[in-house]
matplotlib code that plots the C-alpha trace (Angstrom):
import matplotlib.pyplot as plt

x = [-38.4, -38.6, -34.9, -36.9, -38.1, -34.7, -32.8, -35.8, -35.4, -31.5, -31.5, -33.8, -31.3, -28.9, -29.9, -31.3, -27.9, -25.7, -28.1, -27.1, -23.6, -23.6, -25.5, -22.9, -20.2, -21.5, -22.0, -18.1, -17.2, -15.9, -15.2, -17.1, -14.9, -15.3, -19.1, -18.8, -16.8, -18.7, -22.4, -20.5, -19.0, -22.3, -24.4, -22.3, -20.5, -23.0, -23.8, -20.2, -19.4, -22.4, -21.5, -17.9, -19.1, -21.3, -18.7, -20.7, -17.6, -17.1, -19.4, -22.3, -21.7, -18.9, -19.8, -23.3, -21.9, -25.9, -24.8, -21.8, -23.9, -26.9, -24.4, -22.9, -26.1, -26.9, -23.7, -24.3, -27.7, -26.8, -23.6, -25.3, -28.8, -27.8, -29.8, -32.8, -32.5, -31.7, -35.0, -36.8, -36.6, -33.4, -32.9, -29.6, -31.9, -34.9, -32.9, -30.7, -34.0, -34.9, -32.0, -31.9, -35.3, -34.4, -31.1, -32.2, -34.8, -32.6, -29.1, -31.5, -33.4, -30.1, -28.7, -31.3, -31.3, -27.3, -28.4, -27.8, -30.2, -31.8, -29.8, -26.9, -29.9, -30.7, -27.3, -26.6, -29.2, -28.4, -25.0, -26.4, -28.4, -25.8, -22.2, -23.1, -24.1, -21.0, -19.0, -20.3, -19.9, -16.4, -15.2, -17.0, -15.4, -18.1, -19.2, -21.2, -25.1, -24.9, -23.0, -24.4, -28.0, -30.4, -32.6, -30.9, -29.2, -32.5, -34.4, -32.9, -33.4, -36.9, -36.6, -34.4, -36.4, -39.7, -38.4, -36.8, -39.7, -42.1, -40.0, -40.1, -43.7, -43.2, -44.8, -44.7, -41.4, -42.0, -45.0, -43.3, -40.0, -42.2, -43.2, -40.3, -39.0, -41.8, -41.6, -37.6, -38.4, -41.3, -39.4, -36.4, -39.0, -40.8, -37.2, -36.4, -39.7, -40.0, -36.7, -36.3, -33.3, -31.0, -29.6, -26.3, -22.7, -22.3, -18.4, -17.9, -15.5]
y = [41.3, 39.7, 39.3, 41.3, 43.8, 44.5, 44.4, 47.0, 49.1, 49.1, 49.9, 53.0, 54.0, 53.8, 55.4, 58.5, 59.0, 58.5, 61.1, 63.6, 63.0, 63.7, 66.6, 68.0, 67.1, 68.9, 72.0, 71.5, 71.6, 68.2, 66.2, 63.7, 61.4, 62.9, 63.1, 59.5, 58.7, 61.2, 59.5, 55.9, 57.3, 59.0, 55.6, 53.1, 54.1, 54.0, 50.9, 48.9, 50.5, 48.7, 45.4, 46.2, 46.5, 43.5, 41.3, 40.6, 40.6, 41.5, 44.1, 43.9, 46.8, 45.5, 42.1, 43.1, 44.7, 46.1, 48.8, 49.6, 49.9, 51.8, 54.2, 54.6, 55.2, 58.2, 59.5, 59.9, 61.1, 63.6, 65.1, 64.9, 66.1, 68.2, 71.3, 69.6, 68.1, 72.0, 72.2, 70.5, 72.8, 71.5, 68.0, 67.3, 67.4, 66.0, 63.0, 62.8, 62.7, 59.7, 57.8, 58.8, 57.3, 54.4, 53.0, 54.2, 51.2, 48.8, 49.3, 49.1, 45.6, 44.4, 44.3, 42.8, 39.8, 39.9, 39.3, 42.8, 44.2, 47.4, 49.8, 48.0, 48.0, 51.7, 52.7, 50.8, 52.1, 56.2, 54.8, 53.7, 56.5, 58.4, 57.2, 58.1, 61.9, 62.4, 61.2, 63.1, 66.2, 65.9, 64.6, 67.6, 70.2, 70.6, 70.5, 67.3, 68.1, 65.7, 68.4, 70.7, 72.2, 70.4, 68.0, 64.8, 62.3, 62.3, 61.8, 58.7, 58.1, 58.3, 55.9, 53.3, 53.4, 52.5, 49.3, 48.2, 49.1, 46.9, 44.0, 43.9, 44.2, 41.2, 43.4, 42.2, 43.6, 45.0, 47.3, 48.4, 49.5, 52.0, 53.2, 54.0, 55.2, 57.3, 59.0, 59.3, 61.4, 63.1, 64.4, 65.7, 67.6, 69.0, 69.9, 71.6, 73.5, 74.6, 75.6, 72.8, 73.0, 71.1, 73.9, 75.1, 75.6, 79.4, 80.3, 83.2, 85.6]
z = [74.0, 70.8, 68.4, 65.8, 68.3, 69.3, 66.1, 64.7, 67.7, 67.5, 63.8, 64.4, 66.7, 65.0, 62.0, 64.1, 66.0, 62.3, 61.0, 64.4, 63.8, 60.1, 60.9, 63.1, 61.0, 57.9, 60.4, 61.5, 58.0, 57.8, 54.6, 53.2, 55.5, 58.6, 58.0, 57.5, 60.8, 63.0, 61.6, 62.8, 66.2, 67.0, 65.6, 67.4, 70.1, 73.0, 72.2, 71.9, 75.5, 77.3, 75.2, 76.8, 80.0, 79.7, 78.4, 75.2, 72.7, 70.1, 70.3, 68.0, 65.7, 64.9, 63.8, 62.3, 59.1, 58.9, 61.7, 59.3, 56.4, 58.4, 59.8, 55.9, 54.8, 56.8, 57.0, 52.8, 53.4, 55.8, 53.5, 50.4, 51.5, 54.8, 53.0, 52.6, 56.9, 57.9, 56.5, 59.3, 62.6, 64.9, 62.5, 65.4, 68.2, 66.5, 65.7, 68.9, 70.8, 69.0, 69.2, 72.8, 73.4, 71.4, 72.9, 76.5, 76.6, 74.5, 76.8, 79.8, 78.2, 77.4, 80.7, 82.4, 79.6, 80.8, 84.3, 86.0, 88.6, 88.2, 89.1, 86.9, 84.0, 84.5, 84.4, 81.3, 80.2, 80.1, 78.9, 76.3, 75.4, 75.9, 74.6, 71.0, 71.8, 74.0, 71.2, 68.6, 70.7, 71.4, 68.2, 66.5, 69.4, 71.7, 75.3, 75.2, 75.8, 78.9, 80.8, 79.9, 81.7, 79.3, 80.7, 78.7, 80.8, 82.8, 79.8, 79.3, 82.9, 82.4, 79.5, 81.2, 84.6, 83.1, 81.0, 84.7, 86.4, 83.6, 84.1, 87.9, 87.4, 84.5, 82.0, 78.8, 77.4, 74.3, 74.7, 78.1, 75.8, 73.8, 76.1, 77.8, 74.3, 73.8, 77.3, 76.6, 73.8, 74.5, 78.2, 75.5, 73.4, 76.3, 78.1, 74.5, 74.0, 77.4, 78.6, 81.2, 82.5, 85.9, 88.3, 86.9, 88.5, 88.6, 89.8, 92.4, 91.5]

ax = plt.figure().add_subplot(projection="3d")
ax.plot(x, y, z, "-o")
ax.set_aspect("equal")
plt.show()
């Protein structure tokens, strides 16, 4: 994929996963500052663990100051406009899904331009997609979503699996990231709509 691709892709993202966390902050109650720090945690965090793990340090988001200022930006948005978000139906998971979608196929991309194979990719991948949402859940008190029974780790998955599978096929990259996006995201709606839902642990008493 294309530098510009990416960066478009990742800036998306990220502003879809600051607006989740800003969300859920202003739900918690937080101040303007803990808005601010949730919309960053949620934004970035999924993001500096795979560059972590990758050994690409410093970690982007923190050397881009355009994550900073992204994340900023929708952390404001988010406090100062929350009542005019809560008027779109579930703004949180509308916005989660998409930044779900979004860094599913760039965490998996990533890896394999880092020379991982594809389970490695795929794993990196839901990471990814994932970090920022666990984050934001338990900074804000939570059980994070990915434990819980919504279909949302697979989504990612989903996501993740198809961008691997397009570049064993040697698909061109960036059409084959949409669509992995695009399946992320629509699988989260559907899963939401429908009631999908993994088997869950029920204790015997």
């Amino acid at each position: 994929m294309s530098y510009g691709f990416v960066t478009a892709i990742d800036f998306l993202g990220t502003f879809a996963f600051a607006i989740s966390g800003a969300t859920a902050g202003v739900r918690r109650h937080l101040d303007l500052f803990g808005v601010l720090v949730l919309a960053f945690a949620a934004a970035t965090a999924g993001g500096i663990t795979r560059d972590a793990l990758l050994g690409a340090t410093p970690p982007v988001a923190l050397v881009d100051w355009r994550y900073f200022a992204i994340s900023m930006l929708a952390g404001l948005i988010g406090f100062f406009r929350h009542d005019a978000i809560e008027r779109f139906r579930n703004p949180l998971q509308i916005s989660d899904a998409v930044g779900l979608g979004l860094f599913a196929v760039i965490g998996a991309g990533k890896a394999l331009d880092y020379g991982l194979g594809p389970v490695g990719a795929v794993m990196l991948g839901i990471l990814t997609g994932v970090g920022g949402g666990i984050v934001r859940d338990v900074l804000s008190m939570q059980i994070p979503i990915v434990l819980q029974r919504e279909l949302y780790a697979v989504a990612a998955l989903v996501g993740a699996l198809i961008v691997v599978a397009g570049h064993a096929l040697a698909l061109p990259a960036a059409p084959t990231a949409v669509v992995g996006a695009v399946a992320c995201i629509v699988l989260r709606f559907m899963a939401l709509r429908r009631g999908w839902q993994l088997p869950v642990a029920r204790a015997r008493h």
